[in-house]
C-alpha positions as YAML, in Angstrom:
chain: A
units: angstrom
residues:
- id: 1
  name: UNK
  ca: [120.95, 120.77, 114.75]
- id: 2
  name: UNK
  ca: [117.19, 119.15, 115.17]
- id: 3
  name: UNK
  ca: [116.61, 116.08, 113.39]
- id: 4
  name: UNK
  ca: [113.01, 114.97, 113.37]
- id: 5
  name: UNK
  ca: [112.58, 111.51, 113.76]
- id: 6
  name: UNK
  ca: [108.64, 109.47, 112.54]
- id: 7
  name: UNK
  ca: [108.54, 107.88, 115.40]
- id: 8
  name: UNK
  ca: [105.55, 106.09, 114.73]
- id: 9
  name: UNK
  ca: [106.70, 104.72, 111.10]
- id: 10
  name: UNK
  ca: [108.16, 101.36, 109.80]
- id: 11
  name: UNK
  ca: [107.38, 97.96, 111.42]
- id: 12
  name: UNK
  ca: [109.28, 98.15, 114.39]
- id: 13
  name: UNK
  ca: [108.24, 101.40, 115.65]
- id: 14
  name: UNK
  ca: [108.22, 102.97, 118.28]
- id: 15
  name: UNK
  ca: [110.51, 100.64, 120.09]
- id: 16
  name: UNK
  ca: [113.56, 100.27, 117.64]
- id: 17
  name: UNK
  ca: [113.20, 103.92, 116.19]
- id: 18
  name: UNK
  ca: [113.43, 105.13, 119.77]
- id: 19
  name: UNK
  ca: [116.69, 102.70, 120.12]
- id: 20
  name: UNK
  ca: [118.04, 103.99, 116.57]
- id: 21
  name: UNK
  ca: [117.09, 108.01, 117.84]
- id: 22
  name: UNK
  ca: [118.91, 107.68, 121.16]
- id: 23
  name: UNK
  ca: [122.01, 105.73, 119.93]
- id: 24
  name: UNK
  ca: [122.13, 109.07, 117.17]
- id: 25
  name: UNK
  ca: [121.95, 111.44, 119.96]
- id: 26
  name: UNK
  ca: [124.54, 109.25, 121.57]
- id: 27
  name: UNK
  ca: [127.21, 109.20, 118.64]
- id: 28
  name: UNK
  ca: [126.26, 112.48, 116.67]
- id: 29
  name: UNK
  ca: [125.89, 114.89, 119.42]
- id: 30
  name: UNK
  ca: [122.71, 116.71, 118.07]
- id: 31
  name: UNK
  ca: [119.51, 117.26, 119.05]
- id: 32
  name: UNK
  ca: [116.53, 114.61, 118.18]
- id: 33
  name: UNK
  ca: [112.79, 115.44, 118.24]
- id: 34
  name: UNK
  ca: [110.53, 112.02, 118.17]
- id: 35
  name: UNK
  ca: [107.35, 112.72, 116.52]
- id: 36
  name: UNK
  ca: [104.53, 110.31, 117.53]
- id: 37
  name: UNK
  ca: [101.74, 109.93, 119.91]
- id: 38
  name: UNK
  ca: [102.73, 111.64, 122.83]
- id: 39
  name: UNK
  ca: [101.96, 109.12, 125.45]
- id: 40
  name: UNK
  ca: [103.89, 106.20, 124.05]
- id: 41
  name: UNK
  ca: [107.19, 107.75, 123.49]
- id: 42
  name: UNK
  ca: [107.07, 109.04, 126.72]
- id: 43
  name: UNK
  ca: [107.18, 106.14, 128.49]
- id: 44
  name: UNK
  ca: [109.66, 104.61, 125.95]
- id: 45
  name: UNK
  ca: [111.71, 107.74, 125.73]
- id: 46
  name: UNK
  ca: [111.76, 109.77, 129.17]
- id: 47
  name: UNK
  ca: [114.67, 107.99, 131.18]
- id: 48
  name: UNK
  ca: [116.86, 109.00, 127.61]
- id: 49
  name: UNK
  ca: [115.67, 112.58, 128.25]
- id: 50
  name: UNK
  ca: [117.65, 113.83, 131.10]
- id: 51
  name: UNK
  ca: [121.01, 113.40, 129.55]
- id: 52
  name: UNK
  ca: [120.41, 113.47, 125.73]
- id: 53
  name: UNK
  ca: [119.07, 116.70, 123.80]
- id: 54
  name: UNK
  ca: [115.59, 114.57, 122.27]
- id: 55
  name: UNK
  ca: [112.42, 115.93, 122.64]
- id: 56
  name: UNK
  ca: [108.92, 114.47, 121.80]
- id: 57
  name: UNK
  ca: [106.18, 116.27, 119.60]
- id: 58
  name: UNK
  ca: [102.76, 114.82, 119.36]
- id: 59
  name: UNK
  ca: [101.21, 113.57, 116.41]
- id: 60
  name: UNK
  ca: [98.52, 111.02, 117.51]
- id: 61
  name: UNK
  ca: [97.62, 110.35, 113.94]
- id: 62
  name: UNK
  ca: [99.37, 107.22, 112.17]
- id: 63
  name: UNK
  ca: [99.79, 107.00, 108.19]
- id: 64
  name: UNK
  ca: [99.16, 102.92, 106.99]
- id: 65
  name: UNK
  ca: [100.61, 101.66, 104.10]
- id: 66
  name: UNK
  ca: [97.56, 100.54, 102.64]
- id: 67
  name: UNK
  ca: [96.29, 103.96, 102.49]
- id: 68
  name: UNK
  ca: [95.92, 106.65, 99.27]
- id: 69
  name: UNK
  ca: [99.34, 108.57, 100.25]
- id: 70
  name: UNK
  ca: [97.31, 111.59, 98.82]
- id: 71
  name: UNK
  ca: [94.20, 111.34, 100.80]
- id: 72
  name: UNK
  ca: [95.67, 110.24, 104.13]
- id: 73
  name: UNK
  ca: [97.93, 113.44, 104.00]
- id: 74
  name: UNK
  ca: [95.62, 115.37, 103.19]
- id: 75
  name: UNK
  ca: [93.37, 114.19, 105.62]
- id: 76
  name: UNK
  ca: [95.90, 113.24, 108.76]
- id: 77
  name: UNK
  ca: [96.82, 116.61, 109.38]
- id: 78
  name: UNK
  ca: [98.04, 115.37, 113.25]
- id: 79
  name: UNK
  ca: [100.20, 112.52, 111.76]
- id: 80
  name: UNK
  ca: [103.60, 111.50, 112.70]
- id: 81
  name: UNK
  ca: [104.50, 112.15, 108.33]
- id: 82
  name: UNK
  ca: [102.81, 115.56, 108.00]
- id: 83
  name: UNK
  ca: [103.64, 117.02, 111.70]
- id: 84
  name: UNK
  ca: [107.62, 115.81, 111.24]
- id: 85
  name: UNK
  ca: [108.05, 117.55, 107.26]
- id: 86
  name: UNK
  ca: [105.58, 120.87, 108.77]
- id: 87
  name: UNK
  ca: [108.90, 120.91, 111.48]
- id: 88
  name: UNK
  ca: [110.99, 121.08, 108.25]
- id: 89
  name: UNK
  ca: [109.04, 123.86, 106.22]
- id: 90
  name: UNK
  ca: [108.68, 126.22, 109.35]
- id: 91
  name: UNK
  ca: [112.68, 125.63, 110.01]
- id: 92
  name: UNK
  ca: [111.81, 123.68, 113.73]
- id: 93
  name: UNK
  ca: [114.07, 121.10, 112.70]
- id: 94
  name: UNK
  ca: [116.64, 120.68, 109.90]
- id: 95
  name: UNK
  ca: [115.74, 117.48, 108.94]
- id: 96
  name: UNK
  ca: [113.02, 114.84, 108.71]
- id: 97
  name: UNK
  ca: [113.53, 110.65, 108.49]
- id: 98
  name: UNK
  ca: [110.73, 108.69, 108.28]
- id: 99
  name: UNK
  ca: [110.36, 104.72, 107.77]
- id: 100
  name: UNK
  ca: [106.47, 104.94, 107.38]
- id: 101
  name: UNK
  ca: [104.83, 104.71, 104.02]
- id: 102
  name: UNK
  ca: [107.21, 106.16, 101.18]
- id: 103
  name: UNK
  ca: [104.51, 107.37, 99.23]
- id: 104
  name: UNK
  ca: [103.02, 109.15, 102.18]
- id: 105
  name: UNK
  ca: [106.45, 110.81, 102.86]
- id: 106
  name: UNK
  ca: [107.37, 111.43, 99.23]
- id: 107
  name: UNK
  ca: [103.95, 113.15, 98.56]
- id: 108
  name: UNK
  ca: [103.77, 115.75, 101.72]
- id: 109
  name: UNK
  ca: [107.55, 116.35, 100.95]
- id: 110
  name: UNK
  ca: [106.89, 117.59, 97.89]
- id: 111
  name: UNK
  ca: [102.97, 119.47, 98.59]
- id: 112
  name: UNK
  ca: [104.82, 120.84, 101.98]
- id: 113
  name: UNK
  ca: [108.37, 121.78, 100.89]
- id: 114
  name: UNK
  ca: [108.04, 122.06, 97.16]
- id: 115
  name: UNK
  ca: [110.32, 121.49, 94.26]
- id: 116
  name: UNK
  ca: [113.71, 123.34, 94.07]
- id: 117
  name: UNK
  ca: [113.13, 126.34, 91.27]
- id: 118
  name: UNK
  ca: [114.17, 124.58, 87.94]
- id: 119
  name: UNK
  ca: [113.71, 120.96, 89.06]
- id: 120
  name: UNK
  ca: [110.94, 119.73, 87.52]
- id: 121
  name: UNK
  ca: [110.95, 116.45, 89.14]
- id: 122
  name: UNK
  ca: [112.61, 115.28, 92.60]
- id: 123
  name: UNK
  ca: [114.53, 111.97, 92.59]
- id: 124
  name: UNK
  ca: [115.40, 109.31, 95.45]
- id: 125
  name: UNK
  ca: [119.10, 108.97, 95.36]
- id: 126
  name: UNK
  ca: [120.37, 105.58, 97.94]
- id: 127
  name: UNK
  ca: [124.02, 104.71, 98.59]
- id: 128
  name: UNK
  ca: [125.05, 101.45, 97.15]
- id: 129
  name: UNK
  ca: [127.88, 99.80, 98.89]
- id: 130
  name: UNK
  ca: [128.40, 97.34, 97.22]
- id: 131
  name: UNK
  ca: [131.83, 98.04, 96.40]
- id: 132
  name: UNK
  ca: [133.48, 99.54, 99.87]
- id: 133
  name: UNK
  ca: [136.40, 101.71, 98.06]
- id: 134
  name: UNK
  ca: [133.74, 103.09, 95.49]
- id: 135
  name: UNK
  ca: [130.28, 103.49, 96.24]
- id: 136
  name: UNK
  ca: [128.03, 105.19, 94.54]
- id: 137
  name: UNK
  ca: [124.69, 107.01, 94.47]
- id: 138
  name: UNK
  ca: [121.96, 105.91, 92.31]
- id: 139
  name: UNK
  ca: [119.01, 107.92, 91.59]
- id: 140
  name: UNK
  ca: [116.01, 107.62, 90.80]
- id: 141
  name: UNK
  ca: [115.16, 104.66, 93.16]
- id: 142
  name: UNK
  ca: [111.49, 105.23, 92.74]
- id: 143
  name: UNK
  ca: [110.24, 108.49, 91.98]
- id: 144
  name: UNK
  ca: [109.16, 109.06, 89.01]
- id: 145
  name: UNK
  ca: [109.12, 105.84, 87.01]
- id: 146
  name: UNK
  ca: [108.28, 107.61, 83.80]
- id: 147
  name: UNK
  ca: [111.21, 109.86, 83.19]
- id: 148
  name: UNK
  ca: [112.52, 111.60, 79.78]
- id: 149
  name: UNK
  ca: [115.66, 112.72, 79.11]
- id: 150
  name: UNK
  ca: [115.47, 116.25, 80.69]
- id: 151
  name: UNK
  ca: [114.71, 114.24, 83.93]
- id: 152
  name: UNK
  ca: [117.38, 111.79, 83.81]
- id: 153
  name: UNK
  ca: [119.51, 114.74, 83.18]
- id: 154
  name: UNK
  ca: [118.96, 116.72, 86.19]
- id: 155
  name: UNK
  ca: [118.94, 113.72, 88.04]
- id: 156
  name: UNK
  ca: [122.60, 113.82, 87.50]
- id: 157
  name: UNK
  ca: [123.20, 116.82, 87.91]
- id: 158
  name: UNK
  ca: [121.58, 116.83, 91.50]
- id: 159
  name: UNK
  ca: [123.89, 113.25, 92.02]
- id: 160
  name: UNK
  ca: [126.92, 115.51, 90.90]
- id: 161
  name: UNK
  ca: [125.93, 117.63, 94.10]
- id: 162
  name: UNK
  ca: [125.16, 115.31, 96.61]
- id: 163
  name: UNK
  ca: [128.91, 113.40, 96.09]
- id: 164
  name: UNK
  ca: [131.02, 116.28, 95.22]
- id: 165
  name: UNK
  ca: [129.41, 117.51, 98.67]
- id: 166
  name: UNK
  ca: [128.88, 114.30, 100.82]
- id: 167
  name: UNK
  ca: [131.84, 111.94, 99.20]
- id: 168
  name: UNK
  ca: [133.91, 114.66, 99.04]
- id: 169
  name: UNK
  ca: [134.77, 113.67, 95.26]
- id: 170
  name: UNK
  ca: [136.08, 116.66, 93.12]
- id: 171
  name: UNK
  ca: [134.38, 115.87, 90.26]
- id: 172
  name: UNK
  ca: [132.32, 112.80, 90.21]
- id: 173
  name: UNK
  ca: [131.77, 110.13, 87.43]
- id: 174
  name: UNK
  ca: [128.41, 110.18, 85.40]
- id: 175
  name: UNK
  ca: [127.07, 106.64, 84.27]
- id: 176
  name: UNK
  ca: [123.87, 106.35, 82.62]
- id: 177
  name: UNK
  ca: [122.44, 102.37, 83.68]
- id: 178
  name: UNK
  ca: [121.86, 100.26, 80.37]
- id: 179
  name: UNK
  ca: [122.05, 96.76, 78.86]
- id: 180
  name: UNK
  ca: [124.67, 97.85, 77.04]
- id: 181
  name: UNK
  ca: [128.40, 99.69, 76.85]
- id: 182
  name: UNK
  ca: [127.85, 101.08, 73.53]
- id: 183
  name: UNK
  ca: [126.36, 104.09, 72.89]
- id: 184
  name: UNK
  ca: [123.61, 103.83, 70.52]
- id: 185
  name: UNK
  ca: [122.43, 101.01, 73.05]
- id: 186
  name: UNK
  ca: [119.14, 100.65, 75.37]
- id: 187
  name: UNK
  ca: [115.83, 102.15, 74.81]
- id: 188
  name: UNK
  ca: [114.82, 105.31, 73.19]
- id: 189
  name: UNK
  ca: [114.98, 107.25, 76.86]
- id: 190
  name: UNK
  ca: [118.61, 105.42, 77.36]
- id: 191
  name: UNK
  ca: [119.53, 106.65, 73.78]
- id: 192
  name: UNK
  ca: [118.35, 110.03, 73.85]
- id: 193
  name: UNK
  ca: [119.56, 110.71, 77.54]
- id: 194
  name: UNK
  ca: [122.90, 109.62, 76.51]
- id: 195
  name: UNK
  ca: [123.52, 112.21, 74.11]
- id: 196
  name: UNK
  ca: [122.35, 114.58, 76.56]
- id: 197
  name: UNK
  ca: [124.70, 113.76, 79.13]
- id: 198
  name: UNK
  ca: [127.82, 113.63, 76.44]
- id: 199
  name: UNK
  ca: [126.72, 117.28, 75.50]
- id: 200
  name: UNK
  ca: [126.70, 118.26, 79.24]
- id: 201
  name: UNK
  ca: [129.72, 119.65, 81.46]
- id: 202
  name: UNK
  ca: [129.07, 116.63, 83.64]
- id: 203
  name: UNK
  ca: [131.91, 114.21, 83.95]
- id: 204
  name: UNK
  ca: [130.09, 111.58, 82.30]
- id: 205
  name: UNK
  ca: [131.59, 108.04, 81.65]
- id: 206
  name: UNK
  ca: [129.19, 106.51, 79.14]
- id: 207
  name: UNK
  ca: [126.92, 103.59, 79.69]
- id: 208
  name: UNK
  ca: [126.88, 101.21, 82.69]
- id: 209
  name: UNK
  ca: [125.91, 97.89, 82.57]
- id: 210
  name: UNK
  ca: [124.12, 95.80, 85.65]
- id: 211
  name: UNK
  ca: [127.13, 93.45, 86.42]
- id: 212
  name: UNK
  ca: [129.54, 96.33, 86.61]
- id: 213
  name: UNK
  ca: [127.73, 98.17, 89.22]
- id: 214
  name: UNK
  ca: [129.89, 96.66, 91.66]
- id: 215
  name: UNK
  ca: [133.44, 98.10, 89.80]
- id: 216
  name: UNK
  ca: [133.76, 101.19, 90.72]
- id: 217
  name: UNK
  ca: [133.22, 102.39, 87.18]
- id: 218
  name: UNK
  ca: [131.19, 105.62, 88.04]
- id: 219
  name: UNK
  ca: [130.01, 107.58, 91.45]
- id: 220
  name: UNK
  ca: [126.84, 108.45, 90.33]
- id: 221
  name: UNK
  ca: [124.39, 106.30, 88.37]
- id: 222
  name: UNK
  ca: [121.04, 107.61, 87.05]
- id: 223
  name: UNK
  ca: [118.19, 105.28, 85.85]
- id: 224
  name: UNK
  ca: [114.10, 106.33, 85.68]
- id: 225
  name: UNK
  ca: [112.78, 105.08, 88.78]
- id: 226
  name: UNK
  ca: [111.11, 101.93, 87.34]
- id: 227
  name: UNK
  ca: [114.45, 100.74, 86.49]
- id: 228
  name: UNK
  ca: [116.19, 102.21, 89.92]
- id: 229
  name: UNK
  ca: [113.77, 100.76, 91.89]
- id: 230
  name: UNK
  ca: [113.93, 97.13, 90.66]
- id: 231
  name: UNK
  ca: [118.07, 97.27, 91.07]
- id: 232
  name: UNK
  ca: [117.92, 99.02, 94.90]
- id: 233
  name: UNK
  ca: [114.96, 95.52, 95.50]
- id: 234
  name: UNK
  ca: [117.17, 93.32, 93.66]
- id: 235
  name: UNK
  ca: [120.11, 94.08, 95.75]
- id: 236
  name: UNK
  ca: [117.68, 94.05, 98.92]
- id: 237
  name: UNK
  ca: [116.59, 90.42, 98.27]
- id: 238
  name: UNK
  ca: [120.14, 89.37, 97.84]
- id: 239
  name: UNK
  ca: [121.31, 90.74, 100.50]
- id: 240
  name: UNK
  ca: [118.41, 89.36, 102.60]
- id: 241
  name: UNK
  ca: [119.56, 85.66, 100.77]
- id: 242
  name: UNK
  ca: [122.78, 86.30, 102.24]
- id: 243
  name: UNK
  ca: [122.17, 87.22, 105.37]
- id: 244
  name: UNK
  ca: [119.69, 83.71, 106.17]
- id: 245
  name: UNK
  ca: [122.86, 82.04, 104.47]
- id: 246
  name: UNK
  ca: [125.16, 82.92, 107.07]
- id: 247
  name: UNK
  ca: [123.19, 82.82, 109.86]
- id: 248
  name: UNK
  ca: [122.17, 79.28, 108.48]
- id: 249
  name: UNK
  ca: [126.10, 78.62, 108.16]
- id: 250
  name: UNK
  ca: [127.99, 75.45, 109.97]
- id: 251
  name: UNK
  ca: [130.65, 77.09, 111.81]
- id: 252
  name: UNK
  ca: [134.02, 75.48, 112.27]
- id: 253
  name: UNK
  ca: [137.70, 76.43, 113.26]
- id: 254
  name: UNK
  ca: [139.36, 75.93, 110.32]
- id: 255
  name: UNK
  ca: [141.53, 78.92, 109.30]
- id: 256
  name: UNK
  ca: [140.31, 78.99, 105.52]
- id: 257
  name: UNK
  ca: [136.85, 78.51, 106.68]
- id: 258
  name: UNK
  ca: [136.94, 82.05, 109.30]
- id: 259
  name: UNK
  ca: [138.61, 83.51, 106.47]
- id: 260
  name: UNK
  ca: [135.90, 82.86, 104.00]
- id: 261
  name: UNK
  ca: [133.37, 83.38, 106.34]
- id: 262
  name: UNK
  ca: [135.03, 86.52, 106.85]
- id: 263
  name: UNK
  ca: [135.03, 87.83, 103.69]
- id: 264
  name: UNK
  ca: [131.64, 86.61, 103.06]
- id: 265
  name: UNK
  ca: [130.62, 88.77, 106.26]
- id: 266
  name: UNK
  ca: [131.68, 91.74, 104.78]
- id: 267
  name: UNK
  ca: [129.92, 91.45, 101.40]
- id: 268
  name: UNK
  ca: [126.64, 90.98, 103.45]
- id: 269
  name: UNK
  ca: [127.10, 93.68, 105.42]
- id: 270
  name: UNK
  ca: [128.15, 95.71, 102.35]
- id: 271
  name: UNK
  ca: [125.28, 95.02, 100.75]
- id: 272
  name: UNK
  ca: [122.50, 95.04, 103.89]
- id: 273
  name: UNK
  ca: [120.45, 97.82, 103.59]
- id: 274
  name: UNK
  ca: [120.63, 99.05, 107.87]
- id: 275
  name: UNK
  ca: [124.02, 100.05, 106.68]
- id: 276
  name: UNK
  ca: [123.34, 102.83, 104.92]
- id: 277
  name: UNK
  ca: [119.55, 103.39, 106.52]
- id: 278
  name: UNK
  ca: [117.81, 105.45, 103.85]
- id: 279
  name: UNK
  ca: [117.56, 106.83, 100.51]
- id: 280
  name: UNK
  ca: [117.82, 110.92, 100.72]
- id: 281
  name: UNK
  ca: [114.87, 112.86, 98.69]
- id: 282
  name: UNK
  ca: [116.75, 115.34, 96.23]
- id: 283
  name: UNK
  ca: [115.28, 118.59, 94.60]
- id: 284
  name: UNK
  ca: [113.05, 119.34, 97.58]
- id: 285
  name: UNK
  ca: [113.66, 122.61, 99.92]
- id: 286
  name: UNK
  ca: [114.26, 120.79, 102.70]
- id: 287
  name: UNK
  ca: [116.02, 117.23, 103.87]
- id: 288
  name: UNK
  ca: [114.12, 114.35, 103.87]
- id: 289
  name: UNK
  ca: [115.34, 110.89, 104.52]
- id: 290
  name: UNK
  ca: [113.39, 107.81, 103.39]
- id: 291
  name: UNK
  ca: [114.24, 104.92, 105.71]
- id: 292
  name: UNK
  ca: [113.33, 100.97, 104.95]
- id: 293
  name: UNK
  ca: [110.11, 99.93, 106.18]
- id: 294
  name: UNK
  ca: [111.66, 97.34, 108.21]
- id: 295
  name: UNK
  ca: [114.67, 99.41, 109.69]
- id: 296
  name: UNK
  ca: [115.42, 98.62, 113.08]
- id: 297
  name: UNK
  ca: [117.56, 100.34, 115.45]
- id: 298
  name: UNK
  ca: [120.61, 100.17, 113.34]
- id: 299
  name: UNK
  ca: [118.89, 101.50, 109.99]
- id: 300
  name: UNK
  ca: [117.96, 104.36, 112.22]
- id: 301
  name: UNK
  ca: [121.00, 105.64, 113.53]
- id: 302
  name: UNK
  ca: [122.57, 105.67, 109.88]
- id: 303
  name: UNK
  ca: [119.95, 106.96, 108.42]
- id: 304
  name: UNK
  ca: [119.87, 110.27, 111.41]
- id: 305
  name: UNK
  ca: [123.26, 109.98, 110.39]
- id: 306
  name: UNK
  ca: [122.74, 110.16, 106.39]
- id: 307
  name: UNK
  ca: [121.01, 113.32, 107.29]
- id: 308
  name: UNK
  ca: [122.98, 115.40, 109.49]
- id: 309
  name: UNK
  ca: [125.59, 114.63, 106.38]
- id: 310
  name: UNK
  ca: [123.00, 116.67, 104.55]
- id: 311
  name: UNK
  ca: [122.33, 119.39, 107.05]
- id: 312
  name: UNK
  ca: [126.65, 119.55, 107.52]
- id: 313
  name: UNK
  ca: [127.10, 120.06, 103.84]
- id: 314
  name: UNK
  ca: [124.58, 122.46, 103.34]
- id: 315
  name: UNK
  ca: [123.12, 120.05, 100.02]
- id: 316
  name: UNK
  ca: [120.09, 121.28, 99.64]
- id: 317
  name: UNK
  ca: [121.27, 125.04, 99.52]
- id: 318
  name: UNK
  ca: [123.91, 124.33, 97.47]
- id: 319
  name: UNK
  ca: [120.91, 122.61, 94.79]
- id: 320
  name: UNK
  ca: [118.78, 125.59, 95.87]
- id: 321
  name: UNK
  ca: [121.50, 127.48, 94.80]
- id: 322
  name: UNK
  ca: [122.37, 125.89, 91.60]
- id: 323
  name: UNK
  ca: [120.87, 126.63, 87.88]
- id: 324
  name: UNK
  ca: [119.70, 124.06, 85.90]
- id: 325
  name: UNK
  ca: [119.14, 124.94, 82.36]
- id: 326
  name: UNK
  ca: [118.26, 123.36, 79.46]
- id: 327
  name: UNK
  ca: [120.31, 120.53, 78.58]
- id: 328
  name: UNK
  ca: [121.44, 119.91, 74.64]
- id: 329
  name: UNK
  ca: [118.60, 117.57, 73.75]
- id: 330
  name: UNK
  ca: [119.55, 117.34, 69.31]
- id: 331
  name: UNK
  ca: [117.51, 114.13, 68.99]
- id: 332
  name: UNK
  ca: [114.99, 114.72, 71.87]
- id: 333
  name: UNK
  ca: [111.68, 113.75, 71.25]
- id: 334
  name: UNK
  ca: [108.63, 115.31, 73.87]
- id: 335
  name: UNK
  ca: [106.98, 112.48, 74.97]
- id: 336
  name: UNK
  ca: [107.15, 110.34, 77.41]
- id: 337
  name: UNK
  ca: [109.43, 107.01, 77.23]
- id: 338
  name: UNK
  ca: [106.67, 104.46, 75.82]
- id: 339
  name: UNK
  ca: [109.06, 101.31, 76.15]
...
């Protein structure tokens, strides 16, 4: 197994990606290509060469944030973004992860690899850890923040996929995110994509609410992308609130005290985003992973990690593989979600 690795992407590149690479190799015993300028990994990355199975492939061109995703793709034909998902297409490596610019990634993903046959739009699914003995995947976490029903729909269906696969859960729960448990409840797109889900042969479990995220109450949660993106940020900023509060903690011997602090620990690290290290791109032919912008070392080993997972378990065959038809739509309306 080759995992390419943007070596050039995120904030702390090429230092901590190189750091995140190597400690993969390390742990996961596969192989690790670092794509990036040449030169600069090279003297970062040789003395790691010898013993571990990474490699280096130029790409002297560099992707900014800042920039149109769809010009500087089309354009930066040598960068780290387009050279690492090219390695993907032409089957040189099995897997791409990239912390550069999401929109850059997202949009040679899909001009490079294209859309699985019958998926008419590809979703971001992240891990949310927030509760350790039931996490969960949500999806969309950015993709498409215009969605109707038909979207939301095989959203969950590709969720069912990734966890029955990944999580090893026979057949996963279906919640649909809303402000509301009832099921006439949310907005027209929440309305209409709930009776579209009860009509499916998904295991679906009815509406979630926000606070009960963290309860366990489904294993896959699907949202539009507007919605899945502000929860995934919400939980980021939290976690980052957390984090300065225990860092900025008195500490003290007390036995209550380590155990609270304790405790606290682990809901920060549940709830960190290095833990997990990316979001996976789903209804693509080929693995992408989509890592945080400001991953560091750790981020980067998980998310290497997040997509061997993928590569073991054979995901995006077994979506490649899958039909999605129509779903029941009996109150669907064609346009697009106006509110």
């Amino acid at each position: 197994m080759i995992i390419a690795v943007d070596a050039s992407g995120g904030e702390y590149a090429p230092h901590e990606i190189i750091k995140g690479a190597v400690k993969a190799a390390q742990d996961f015993k596969i192989g690790i290509a670092l794509v990036g300028k040449k030169e600069i990994l090279h003297v970062q990355a040789r003395r790691y060469m010898k013993d571990l199975d990474i490699t280096i492939v130029d790409a002297p061109e560099y992707i900014d944030d800042a920039e149109s995703p769809i010009e500087a793709v089309t354009k930066k034909q040598n960068s780290s973004i387009v050279v690492g998902t090219m390695m993907v297409k032409t089957g040189k490596a099995d897997a791409f992860v990239s912390a550069g610019s999401t929109g850059a990634v997202m949009f040679a993903a899909f001009a490079m690899l294209g859309r699985v046959e019958g998926i008419e739009r590809p979703a971001i699914g992240s891990i949310i850890t927030i509760n350790i003995n039931s996490p969960f995947l949500l999806l969309d976490c950015g993709a498409n923040p215009n969605c109707r029903p038909k979207h939301l729909y095989q959203f969950a269906q590709m969720g069912n996929i990734y966890v029955k696969e990944v999580f090893g859960v026979a057949k996963p729960r279906i919640g649909l995110l809303n402000n509301g448990e009832e099921e006439k409840k949310g907005n027209t797109l929440a309305s209409q994509t709930y009776q579209v889900l009860k009509a499916s042969d998904l295991n679906f479990v009815g509406n979630i609410e926000g606070q009960n995220l963290s309860k366990g109450m489904a294993d896959v949660v699907v949202t539009d992308g507007f919605t899945g993106n502000i929860v995934l940020k919400t939980l980021e900023g939290v976690g980052e609130a957390f984090i300065k509060l225990k860092n900025n903690s008195p500490s003290t011997s007390s036995a209550d005290t380590m155990q609270l602090d304790a405790g606290f620990g682990s809901l920060v690290k549940r709830i960190d985003y290095r833990e997990s290290g990316g979001a996976c791109l789903l209804g693509l032919n080929g693995n992408v992973i989509i890592s945080h912008g400001r991953s560091q070392a750790k981020a980067i080993r998980n998310a290497i990690g997040m997509a061997k997972q993928s590569v073991d378990r054979h995901v995006c065959q077994i979506i490649q593989q899958s039909k999605f038809t129509e779903p029941v739509t009996p109150n669907e309306t064609n346009g697009e979600e106006k509110s």
